[in-house]
N, C-alpha and C positions, 0 to 999 in steps of 0.2 A: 490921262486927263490932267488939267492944271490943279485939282485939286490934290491929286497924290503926289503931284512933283512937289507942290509945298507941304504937303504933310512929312516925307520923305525929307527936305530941306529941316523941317523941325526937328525933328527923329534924330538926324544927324549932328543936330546944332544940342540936343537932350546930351545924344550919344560921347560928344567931344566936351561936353564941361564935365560931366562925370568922369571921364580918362582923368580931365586935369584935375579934379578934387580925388584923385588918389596919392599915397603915398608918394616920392619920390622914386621910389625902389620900384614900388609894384610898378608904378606906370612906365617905367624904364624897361623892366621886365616882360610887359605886357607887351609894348611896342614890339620891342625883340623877335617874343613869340609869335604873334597874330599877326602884325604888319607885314614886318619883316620875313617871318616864317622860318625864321632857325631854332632848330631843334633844342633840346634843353642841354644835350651835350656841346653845341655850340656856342649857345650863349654860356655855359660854365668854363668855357676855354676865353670867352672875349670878356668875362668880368671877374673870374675870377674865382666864382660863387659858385656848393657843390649845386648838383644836378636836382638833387632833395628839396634845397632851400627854396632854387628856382622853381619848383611843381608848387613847393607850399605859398611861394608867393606871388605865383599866377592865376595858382587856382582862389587865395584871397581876394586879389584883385578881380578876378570875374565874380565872385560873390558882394565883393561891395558894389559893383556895377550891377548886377542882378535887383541889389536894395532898392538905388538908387532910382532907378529906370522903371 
């Protein structure tokens, strides 16, 4: 129905300014993981960062979206 494609539209449009008022790091991070879909020991080989840091700043970053939302 048209009314959920534009709720859905909202949702998504909610969903994307909260990505972008995250951290640099986290939302870098978060891409990575979710979008992207590489694992923590990949993204700790393509940034640099250990595997630890990356879970602590993934799992932040889905708790300030969690706030947010």
């Amino acid at each position: 129905p048209p009314d959920t494609a534009l709720e859905n539209r909202e949702r998504l449009r909610e969903v994307r300014k909260a990505i972008e008022g995250l951290p640099p790091t986290q939302k870098h991070l978060l891409q990575l993981r979710v979008f992207e879909g590489l694992s923590y020991e990949e993204i700790a080989q393509k940034t640099g960062l250990s595997p630890l840091n990356i879970r602590v700043q993934v799992s932040l970053a889905r708790k300030k979206l969690k706030q947010s939302l």
